[in-house]
PDB file of N, H, CA, C and O in Angstrom:
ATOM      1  N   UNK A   1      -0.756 168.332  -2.878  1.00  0.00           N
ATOM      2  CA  UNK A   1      -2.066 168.923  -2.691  1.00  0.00           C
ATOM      3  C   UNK A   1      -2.919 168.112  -1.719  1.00  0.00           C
ATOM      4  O   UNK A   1      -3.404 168.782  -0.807  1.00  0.00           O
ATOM      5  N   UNK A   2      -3.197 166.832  -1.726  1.00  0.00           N
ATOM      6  H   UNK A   2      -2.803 166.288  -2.467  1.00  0.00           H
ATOM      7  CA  UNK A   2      -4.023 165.841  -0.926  1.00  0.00           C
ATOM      8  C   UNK A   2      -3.313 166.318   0.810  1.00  0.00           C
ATOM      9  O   UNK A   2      -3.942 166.165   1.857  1.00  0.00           O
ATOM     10  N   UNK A   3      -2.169 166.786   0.729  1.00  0.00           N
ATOM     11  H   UNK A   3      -1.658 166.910  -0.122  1.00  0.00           H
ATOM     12  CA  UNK A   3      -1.647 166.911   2.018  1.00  0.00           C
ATOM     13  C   UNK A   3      -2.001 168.085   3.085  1.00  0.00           C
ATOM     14  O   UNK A   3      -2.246 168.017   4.289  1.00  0.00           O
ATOM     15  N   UNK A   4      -1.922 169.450   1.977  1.00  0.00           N
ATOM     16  H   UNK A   4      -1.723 169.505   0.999  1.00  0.00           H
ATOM     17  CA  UNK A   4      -2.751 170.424   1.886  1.00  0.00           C
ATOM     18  C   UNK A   4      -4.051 170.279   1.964  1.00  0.00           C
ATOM     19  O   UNK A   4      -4.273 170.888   3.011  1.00  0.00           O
ATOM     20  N   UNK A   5      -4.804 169.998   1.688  1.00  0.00           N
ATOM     21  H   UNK A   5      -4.624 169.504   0.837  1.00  0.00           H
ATOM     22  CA  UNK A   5      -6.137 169.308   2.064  1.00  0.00           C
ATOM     23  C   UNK A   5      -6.680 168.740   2.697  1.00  0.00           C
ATOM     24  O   UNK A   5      -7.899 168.716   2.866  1.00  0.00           O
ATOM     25  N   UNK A   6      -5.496 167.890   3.406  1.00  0.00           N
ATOM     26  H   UNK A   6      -4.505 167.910   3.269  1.00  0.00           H
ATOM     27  CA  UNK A   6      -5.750 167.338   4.630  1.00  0.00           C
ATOM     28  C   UNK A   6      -5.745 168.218   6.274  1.00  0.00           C
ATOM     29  O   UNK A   6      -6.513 168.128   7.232  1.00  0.00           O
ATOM     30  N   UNK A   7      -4.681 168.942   6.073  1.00  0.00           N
ATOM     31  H   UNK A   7      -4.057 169.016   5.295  1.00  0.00           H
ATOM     32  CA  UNK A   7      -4.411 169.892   7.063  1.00  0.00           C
ATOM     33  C   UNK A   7      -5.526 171.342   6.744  1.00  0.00           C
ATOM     34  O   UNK A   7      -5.796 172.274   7.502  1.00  0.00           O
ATOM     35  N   UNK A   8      -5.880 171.138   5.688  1.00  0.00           N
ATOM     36  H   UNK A   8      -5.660 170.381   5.072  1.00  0.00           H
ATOM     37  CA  UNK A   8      -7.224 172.749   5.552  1.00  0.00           C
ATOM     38  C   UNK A   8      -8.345 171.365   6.456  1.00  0.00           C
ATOM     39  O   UNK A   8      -9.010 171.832   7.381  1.00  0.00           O
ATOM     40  N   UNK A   9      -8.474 170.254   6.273  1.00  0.00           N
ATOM     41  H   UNK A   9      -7.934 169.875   5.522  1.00  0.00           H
ATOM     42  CA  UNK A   9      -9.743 169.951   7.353  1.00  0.00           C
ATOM     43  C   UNK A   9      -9.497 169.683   8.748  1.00  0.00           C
ATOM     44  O   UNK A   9     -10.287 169.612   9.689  1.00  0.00           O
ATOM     45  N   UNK A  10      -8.414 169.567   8.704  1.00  0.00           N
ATOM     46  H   UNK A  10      -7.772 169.625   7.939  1.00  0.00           H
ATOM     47  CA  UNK A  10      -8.140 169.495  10.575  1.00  0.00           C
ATOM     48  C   UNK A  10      -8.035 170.794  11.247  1.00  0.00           C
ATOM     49  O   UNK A  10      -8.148 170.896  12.468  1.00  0.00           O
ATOM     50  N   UNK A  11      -7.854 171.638  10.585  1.00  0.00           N
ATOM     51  H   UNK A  11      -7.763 171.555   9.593  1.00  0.00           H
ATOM     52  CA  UNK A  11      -7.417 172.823  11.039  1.00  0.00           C
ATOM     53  C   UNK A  11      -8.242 174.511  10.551  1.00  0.00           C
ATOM     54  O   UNK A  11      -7.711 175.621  10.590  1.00  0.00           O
ATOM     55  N   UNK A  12      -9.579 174.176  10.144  1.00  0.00           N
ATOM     56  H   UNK A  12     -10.010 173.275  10.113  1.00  0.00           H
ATOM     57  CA  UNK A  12     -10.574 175.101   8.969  1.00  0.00           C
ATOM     58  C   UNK A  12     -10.273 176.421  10.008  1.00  0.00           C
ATOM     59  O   UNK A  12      -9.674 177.462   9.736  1.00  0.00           O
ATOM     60  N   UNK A  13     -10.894 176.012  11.281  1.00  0.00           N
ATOM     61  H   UNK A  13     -11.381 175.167  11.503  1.00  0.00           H
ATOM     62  CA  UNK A  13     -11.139 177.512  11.917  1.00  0.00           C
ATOM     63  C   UNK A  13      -9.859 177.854  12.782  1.00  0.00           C
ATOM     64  O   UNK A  13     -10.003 178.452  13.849  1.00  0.00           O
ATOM     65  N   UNK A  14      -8.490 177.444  12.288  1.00  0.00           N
ATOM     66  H   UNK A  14      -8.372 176.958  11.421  1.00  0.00           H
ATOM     67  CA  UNK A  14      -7.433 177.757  13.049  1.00  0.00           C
ATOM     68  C   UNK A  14      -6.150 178.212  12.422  1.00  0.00           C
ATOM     69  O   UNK A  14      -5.093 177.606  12.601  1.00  0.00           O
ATOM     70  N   UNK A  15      -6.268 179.374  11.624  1.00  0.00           N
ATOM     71  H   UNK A  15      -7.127 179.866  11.478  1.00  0.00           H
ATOM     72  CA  UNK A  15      -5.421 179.749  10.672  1.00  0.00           C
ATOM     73  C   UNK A  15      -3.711 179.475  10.944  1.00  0.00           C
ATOM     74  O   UNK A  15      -3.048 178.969  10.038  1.00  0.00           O
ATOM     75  N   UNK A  16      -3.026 179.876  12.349  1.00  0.00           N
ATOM     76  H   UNK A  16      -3.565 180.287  13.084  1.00  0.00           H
ATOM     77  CA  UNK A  16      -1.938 179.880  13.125  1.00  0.00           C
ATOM     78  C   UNK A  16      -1.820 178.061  12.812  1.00  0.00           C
ATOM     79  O   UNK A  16      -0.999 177.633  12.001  1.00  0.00           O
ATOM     80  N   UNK A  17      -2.643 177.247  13.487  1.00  0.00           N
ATOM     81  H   UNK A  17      -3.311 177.595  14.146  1.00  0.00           H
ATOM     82  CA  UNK A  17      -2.381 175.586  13.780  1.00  0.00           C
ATOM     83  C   UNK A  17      -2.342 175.358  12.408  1.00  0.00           C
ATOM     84  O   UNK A  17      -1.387 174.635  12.120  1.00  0.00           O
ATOM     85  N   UNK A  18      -3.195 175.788  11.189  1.00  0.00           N
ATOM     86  H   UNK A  18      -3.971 176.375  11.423  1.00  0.00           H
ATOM     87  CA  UNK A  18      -3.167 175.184  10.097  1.00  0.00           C
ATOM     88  C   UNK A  18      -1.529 175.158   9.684  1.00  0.00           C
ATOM     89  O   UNK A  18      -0.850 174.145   9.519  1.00  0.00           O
ATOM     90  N   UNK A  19      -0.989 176.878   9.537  1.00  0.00           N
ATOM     91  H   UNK A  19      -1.541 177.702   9.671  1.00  0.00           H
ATOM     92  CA  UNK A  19       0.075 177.084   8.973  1.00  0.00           C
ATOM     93  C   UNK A  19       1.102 176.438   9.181  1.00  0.00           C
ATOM     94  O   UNK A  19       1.894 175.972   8.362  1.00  0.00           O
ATOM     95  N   UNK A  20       1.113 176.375  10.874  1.00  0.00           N
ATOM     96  H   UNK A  20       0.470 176.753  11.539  1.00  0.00           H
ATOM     97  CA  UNK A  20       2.586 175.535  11.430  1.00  0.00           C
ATOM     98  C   UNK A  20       2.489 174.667  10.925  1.00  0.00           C
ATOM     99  O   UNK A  20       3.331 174.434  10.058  1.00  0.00           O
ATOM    100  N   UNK A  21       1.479 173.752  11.155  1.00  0.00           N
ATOM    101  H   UNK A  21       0.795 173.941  11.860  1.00  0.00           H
ATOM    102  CA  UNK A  21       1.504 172.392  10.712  1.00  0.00           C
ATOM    103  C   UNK A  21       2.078 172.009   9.320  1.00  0.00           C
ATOM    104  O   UNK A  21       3.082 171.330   9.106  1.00  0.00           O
ATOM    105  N   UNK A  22       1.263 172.566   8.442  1.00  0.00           N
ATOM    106  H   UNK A  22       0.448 173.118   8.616  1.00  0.00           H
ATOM    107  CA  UNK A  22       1.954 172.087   7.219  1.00  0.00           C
ATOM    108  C   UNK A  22       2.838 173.196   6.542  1.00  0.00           C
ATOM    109  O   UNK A  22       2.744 173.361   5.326  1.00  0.00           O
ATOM    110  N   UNK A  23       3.679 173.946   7.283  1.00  0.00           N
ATOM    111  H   UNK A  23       3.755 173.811   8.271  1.00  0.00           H
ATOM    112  CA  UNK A  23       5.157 174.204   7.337  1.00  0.00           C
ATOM    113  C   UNK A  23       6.538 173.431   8.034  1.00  0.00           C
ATOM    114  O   UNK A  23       7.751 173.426   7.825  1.00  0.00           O
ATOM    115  N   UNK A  24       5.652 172.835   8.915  1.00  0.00           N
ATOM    116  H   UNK A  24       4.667 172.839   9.085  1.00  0.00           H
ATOM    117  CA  UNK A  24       6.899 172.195   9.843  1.00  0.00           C
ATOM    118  C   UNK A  24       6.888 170.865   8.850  1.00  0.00           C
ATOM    119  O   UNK A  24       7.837 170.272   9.362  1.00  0.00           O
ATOM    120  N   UNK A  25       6.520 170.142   7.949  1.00  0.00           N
ATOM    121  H   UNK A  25       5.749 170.623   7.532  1.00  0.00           H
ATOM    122  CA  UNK A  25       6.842 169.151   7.513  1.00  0.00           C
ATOM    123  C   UNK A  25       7.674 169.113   6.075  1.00  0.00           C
ATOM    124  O   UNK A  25       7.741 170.093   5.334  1.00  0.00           O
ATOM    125  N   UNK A  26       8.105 168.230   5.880  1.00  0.00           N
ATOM    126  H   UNK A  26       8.050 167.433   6.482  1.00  0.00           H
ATOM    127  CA  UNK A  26       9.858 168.208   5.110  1.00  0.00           C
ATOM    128  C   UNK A  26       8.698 168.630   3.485  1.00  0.00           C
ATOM    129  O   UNK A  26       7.524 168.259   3.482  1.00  0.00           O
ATOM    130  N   UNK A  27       9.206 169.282   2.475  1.00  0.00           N
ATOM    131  H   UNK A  27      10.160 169.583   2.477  1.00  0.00           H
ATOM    132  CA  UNK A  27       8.850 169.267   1.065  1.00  0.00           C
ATOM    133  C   UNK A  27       9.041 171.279   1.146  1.00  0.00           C
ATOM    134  O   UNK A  27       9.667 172.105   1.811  1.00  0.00           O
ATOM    135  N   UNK A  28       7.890 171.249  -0.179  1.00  0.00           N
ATOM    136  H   UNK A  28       7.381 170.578  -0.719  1.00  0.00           H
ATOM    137  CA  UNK A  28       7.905 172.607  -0.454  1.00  0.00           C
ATOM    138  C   UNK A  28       6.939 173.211   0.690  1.00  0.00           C
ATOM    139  O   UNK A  28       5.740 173.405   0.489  1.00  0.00           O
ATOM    140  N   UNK A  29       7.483 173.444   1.714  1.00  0.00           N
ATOM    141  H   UNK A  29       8.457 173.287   1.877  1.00  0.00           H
ATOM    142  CA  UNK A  29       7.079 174.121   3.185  1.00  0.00           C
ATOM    143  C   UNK A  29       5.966 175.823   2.320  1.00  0.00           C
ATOM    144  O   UNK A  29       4.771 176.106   2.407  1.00  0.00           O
ATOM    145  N   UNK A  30       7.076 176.494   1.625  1.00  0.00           N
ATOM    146  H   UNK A  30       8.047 176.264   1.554  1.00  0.00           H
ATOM    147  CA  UNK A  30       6.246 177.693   1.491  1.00  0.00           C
ATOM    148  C   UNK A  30       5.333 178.139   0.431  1.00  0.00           C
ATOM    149  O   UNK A  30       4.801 179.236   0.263  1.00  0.00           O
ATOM    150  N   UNK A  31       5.250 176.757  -0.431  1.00  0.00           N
ATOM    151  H   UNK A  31       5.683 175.866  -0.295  1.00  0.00           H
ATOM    152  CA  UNK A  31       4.014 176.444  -1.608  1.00  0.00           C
ATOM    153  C   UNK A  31       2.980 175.694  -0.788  1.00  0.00           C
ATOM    154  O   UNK A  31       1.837 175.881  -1.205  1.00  0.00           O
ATOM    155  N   UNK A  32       3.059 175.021   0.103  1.00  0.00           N
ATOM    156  H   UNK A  32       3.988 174.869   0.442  1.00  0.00           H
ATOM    157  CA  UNK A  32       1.931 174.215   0.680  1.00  0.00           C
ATOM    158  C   UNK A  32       1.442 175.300   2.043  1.00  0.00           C
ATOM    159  O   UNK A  32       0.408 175.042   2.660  1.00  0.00           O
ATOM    160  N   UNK A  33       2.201 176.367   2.369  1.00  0.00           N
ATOM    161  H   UNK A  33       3.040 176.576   1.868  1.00  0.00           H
ATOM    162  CA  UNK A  33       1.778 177.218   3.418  1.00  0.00           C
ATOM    163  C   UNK A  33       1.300 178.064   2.803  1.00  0.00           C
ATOM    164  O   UNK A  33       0.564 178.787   3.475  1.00  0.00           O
ATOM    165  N   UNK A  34       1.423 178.409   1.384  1.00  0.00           N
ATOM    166  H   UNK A  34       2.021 177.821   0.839  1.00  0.00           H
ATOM    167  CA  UNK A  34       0.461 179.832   0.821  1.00  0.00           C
ATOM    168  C   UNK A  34      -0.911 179.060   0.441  1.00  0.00           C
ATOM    169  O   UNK A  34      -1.972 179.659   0.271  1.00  0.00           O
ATOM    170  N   UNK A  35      -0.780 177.828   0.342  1.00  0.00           N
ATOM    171  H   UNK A  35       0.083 177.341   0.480  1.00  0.00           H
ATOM    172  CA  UNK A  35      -2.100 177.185  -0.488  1.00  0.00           C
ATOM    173  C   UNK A  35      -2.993 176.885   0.947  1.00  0.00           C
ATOM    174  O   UNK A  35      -4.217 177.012   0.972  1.00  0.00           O
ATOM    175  N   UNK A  36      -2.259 176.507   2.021  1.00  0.00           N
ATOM    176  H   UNK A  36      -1.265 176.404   2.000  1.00  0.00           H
ATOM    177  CA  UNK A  36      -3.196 176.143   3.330  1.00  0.00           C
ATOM    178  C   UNK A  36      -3.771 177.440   4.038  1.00  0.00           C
ATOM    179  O   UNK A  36      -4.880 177.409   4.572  1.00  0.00           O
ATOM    180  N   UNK A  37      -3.159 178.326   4.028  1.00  0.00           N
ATOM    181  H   UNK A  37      -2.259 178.350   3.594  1.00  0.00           H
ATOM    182  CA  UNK A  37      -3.089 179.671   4.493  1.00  0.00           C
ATOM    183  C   UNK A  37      -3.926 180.380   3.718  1.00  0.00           C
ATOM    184  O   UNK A  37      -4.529 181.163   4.452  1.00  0.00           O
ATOM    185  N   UNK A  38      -4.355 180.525   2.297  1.00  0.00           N
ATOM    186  H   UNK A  38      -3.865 179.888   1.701  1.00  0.00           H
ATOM    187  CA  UNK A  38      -4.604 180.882   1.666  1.00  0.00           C
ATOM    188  C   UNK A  38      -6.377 180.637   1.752  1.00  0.00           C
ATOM    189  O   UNK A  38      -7.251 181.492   1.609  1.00  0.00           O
ATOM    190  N   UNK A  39      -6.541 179.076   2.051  1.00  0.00           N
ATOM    191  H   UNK A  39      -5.832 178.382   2.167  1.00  0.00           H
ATOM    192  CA  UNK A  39      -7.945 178.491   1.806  1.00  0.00           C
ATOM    193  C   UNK A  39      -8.302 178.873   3.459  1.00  0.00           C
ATOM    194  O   UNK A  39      -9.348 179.419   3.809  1.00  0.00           O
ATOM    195  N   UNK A  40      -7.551 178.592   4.084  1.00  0.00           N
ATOM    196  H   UNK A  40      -6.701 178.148   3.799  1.00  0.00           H
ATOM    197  CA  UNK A  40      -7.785 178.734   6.098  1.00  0.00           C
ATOM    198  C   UNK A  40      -8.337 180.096   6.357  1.00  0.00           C
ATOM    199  O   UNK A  40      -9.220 180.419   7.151  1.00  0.00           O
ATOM    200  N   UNK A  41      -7.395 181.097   5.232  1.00  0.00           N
ATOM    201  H   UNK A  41      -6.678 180.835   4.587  1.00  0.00           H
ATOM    202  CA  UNK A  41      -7.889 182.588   5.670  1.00  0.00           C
ATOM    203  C   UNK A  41      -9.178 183.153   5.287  1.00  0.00           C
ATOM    204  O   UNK A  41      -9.738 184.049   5.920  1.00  0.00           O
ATOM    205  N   UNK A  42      -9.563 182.682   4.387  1.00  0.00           N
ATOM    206  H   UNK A  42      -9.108 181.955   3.874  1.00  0.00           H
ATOM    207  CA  UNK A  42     -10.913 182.708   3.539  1.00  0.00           C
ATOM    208  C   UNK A  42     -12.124 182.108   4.493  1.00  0.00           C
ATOM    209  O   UNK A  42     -13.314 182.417   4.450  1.00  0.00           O
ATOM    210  N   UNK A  43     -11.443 181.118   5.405  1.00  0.00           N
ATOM    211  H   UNK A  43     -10.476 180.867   5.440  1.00  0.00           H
ATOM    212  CA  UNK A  43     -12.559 180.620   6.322  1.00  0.00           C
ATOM    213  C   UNK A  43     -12.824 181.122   7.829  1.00  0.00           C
ATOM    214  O   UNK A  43     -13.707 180.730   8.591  1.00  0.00           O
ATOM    215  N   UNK A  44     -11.717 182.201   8.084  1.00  0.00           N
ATOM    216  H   UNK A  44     -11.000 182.519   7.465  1.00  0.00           H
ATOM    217  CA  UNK A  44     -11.429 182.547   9.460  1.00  0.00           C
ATOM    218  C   UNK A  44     -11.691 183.950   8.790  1.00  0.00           C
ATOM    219  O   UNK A  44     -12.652 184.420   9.399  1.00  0.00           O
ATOM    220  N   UNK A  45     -11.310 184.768   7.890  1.00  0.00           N
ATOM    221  H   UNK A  45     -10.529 184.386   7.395  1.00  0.00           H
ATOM    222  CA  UNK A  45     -11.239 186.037   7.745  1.00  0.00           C
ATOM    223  C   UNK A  45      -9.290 186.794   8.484  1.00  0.00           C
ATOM    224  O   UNK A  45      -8.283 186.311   9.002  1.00  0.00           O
ATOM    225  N   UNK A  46      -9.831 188.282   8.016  1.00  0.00           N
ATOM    226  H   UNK A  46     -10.649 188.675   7.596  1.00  0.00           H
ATOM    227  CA  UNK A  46      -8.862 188.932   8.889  1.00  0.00           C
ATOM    228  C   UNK A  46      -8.141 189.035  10.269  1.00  0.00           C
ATOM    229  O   UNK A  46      -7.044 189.475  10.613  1.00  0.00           O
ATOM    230  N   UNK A  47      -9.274 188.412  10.977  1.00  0.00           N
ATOM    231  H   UNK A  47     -10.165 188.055  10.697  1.00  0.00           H
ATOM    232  CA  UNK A  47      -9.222 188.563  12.470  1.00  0.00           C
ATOM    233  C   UNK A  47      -8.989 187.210  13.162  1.00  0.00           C
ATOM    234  O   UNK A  47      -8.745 187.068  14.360  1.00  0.00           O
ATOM    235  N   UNK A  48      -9.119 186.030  12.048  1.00  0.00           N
ATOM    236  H   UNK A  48      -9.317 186.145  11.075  1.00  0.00           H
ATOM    237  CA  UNK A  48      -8.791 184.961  12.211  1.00  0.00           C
ATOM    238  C   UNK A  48      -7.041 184.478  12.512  1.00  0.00           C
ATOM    239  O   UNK A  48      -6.538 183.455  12.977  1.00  0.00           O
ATOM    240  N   UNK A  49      -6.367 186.002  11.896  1.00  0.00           N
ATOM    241  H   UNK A  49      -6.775 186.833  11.519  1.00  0.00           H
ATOM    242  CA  UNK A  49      -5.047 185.566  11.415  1.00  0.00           C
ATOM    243  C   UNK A  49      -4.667 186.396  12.540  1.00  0.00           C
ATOM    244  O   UNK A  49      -5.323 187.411  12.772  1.00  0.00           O
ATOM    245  N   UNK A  50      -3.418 185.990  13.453  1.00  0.00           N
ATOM    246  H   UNK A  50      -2.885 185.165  13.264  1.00  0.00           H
ATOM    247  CA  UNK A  50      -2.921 186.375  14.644  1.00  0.00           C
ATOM    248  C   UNK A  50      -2.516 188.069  14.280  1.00  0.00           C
ATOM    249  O   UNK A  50      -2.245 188.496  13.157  1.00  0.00           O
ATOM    250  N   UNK A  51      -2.556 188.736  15.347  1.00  0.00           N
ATOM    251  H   UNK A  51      -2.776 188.390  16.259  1.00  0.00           H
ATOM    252  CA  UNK A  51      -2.335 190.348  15.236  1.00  0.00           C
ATOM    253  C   UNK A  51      -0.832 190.660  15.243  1.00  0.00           C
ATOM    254  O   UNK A  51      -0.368 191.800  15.226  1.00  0.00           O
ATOM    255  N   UNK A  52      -0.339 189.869  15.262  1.00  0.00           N
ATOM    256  H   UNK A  52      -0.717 188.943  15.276  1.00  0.00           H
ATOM    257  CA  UNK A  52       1.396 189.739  15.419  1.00  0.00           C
ATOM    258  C   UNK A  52       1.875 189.292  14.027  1.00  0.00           C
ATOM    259  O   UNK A  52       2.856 189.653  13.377  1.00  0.00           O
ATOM    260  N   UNK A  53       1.326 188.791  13.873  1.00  0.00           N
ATOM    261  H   UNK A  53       0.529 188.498  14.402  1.00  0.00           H
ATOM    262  CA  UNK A  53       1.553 187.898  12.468  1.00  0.00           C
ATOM    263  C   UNK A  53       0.941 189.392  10.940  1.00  0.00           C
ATOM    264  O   UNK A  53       1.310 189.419   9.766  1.00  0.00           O
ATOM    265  N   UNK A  54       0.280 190.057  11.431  1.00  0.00           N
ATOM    266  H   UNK A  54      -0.019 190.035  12.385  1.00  0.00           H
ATOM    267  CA  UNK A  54      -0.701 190.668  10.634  1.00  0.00           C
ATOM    268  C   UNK A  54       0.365 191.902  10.699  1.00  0.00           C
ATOM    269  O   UNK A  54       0.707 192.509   9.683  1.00  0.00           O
ATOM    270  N   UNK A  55       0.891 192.231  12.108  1.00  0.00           N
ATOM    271  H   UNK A  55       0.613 191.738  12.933  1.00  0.00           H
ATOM    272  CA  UNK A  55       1.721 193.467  12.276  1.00  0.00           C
ATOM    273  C   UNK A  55       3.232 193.482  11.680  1.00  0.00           C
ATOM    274  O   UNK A  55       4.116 194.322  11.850  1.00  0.00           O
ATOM    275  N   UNK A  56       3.238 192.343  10.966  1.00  0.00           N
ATOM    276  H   UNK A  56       2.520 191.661  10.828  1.00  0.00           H
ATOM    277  CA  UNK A  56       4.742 192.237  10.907  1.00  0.00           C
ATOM    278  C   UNK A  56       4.848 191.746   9.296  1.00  0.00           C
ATOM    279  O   UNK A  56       5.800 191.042   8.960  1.00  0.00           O
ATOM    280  N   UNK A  57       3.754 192.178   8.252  1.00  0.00           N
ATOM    281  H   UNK A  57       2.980 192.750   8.525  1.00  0.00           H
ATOM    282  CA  UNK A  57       3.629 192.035   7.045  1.00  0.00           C
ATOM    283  C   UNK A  57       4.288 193.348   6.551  1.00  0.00           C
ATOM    284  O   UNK A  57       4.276 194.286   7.348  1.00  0.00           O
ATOM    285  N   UNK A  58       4.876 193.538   5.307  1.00  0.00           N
ATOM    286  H   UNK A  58       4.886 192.776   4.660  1.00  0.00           H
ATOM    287  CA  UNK A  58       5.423 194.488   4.381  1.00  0.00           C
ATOM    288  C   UNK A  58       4.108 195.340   3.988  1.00  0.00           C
ATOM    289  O   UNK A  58       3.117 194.839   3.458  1.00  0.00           O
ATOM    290  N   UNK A  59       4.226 196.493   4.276  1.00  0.00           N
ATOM    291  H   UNK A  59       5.032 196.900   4.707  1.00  0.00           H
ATOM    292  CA  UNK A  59       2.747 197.346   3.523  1.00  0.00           C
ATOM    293  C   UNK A  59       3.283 197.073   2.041  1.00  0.00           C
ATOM    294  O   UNK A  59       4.415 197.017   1.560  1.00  0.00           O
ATOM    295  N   UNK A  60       1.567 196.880   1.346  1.00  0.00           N
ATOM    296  H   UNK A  60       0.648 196.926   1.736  1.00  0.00           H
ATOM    297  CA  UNK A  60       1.867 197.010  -0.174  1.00  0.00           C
ATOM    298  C   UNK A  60       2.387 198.371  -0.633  1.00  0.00           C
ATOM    299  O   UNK A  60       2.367 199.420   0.011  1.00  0.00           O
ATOM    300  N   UNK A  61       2.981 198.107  -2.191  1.00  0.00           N
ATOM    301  H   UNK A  61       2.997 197.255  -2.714  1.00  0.00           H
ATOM    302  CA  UNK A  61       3.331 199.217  -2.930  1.00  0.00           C
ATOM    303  C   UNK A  61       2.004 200.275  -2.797  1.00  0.00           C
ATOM    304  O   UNK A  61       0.925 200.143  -2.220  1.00  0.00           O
ATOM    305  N   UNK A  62       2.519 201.260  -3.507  1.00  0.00           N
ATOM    306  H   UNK A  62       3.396 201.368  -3.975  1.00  0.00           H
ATOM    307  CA  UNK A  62       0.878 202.421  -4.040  1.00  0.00           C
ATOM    308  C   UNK A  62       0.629 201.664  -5.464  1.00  0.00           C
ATOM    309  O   UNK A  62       1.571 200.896  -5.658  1.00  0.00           O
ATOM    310  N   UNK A  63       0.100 201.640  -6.053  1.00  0.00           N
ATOM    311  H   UNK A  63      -0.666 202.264  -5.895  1.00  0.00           H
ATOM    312  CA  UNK A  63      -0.621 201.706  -7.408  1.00  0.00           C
ATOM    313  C   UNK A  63       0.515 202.479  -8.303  1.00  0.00           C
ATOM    314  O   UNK A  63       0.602 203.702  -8.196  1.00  0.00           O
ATOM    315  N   UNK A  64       1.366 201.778  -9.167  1.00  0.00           N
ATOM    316  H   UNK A  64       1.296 200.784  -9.255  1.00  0.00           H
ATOM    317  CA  UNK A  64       1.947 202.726 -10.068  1.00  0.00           C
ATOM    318  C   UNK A  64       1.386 203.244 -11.211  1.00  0.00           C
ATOM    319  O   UNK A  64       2.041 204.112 -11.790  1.00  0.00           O
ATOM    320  N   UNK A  65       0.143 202.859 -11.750  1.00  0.00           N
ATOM    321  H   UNK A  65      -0.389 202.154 -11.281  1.00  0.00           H
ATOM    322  CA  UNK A  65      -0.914 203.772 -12.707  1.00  0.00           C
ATOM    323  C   UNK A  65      -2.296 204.351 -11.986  1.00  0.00           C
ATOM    324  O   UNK A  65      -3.103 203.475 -11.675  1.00  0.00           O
ATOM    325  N   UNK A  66      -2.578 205.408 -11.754  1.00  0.00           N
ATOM    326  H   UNK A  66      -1.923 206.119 -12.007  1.00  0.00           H
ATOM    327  CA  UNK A  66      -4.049 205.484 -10.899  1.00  0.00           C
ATOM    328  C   UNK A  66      -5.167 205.072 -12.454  1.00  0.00           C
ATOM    329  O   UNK A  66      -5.033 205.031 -13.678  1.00  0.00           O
ATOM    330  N   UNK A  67      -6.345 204.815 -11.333  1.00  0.00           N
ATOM    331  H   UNK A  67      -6.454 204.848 -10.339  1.00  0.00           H
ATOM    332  CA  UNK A  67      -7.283 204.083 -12.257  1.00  0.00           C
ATOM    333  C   UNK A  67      -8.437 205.112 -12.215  1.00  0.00           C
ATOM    334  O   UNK A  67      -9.255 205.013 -11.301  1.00  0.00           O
ATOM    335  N   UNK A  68      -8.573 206.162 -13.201  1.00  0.00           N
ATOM    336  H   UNK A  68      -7.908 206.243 -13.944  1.00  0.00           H
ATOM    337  CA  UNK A  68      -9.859 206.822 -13.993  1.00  0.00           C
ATOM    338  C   UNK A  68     -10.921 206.130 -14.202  1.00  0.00           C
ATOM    339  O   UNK A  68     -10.976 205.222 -15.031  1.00  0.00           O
ATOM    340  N   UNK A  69     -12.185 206.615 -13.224  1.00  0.00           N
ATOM    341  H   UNK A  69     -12.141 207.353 -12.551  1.00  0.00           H
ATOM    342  CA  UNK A  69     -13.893 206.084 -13.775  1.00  0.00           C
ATOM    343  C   UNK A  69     -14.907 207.275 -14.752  1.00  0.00           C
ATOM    344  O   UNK A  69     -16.035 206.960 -15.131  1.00  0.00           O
TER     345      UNK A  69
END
């Protein structure tokens, strides 16, 4: 986590630099990239996160119960 934390402050407004970074280093690469990625995107938003990167996500499921108000 301290490592993760380190790379969310070098990298706040750079969602792409955050990710590589603390993916390219040796450990749990894709627990420390959902947690850096995770806090980075919250600070950049949607548009923060590359359009290539955004285009090449799995669409979610539908809702398998609909929700009655």
């Amino acid at each position: 986590m301290p490592f993760c934390l380190w790379v969310v402050a070098r990298h706040l407004r750079d969602y792409e630099e955050a990710v590589w970074e603390v993916t390219s280093e040796v450990g749990d690469s894709d627990t420390t990239g959902a947690i850096v990625g995770g806090i980075v995107a919250c600070a950049v938003g949607i548009d923060g996160i590359p359009l290539l990167w955004r285009a090449s996500t799995e669409p979610l499921p539908a809702p398998a119960v609909s929700v009655r108000r």
